[in-house]
N, C-alpha and C positions, 0 to 999 in steps of 0.2 A: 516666264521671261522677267527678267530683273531690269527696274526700273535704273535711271544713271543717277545717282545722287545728288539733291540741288546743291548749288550754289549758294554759299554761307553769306551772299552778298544781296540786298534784295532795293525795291523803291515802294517809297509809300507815297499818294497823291493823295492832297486834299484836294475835293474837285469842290468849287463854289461860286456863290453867283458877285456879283456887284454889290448886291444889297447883304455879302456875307454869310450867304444860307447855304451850307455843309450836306453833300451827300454822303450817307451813311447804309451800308450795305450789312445784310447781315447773314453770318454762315453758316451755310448749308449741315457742313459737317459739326459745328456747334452752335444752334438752334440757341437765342440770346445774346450772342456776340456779335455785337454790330464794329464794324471797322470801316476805314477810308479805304481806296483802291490799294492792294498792296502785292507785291509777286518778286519770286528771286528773280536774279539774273540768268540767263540764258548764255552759255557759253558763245564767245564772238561778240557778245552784245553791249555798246554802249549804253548807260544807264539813262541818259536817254531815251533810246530804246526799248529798253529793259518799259520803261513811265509810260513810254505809247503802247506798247501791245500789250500792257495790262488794265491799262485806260479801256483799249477797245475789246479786250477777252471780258474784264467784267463786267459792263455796263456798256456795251456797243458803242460809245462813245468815239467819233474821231478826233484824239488831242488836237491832231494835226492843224485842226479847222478851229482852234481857240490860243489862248494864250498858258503856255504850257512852259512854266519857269522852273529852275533849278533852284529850290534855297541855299545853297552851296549849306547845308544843318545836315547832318550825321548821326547815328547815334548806336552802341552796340549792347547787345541785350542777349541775352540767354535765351535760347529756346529752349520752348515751353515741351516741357516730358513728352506731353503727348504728341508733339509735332517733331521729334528728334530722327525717330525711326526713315522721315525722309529725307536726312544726311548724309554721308559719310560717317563711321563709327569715328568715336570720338569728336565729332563736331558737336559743342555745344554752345555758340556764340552766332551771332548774324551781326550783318552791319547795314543798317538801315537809311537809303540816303531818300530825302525830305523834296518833293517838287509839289510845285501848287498848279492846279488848272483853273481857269478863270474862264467859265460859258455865262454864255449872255441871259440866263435865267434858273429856272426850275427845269431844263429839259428833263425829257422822257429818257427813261433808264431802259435797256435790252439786257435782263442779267442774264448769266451762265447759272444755271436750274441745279448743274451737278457742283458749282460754288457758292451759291448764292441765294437763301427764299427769299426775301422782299428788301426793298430800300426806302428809306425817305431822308428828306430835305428836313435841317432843321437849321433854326439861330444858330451863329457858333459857338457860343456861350454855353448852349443846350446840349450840342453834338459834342461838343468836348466833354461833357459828363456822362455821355453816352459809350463810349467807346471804350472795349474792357484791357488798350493795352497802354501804360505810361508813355509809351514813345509817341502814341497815335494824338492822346491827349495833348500831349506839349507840342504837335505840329499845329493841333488845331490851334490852340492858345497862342500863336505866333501870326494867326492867319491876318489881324489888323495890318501887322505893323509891316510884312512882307505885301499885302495887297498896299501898303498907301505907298511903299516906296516904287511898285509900278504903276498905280493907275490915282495918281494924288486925287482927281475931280469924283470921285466915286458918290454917287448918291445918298441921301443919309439915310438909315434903314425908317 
């Protein structure tokens, strides 16, 4: 049976705490690559949407129950050779749109085993050097300036 081709449209969430501390998941299917929560679009689906049920596919997490923003940030990038074959032929671009989750700590993670071996919490500083894709990194590196303009009182790390 043939699989339906994803969607060249996807969300990536930084999920972090107060004190700025990034979770960082790392794939199953490439063992070293740690990334933020990231998943196409699903056909019908608002990207909204799209930022919740990948919140709770990869790390059990319910957005619903935190503060789960839109950075209205974009960004289009090449898929990567090896991840092409689950497009449409000819699809070689994705368009990546940027939401931040704000939980009130280091919660416990629930990953998906067939996406995911382990996760950890780090500085943002830290997880932004962590992460092996340029778009991932530069949401991290935004994470200050998009958390002060919703939560200005935020504790000092």
């Amino acid at each position: 049976m043939e699989k339906t081709p994803k969607i060249p449209v996807s969300t990536l969430v930084v999920v972090y705490t107060p004190r700025l501390d990034v979770l960082l998941i790392e794939r199953a299917d490439r063992p070293g690559y740690w990334q933020s929560v990231t998943g196409s679009q699903d056909p019908g689906e608002t990207l909204l949407q799209t930022a919740t049920r990948e919140v709770r596919e990869e790390t059990g997490i319910d957005a619903t129950r935190h503060a789960l923003h839109d950075w209205q940030v974009s960004s289009v990038y090449e898929i990567f050779a090896i991840w092409r074959h689950r497009y449409a032929p000819g699809v070689t671009h994705n368009t990546e749109h940027v939401f931040g989750l704000r939980v009130p700590g280091r919660v416990d993670v629930a990953l998906a085993p067939a996406e995911h071996l382990r996760y950890r919490w780090l500085p943002w500083r830290e997880a932004a050097g962590e992460v092996f894709s340029w778009s991932n990194r530069q949401a991290i590196l935004m994470l200050p300036e998009k958390d002060a303009a919703l939560a200005p009182a935020r504790p000092a790390p």
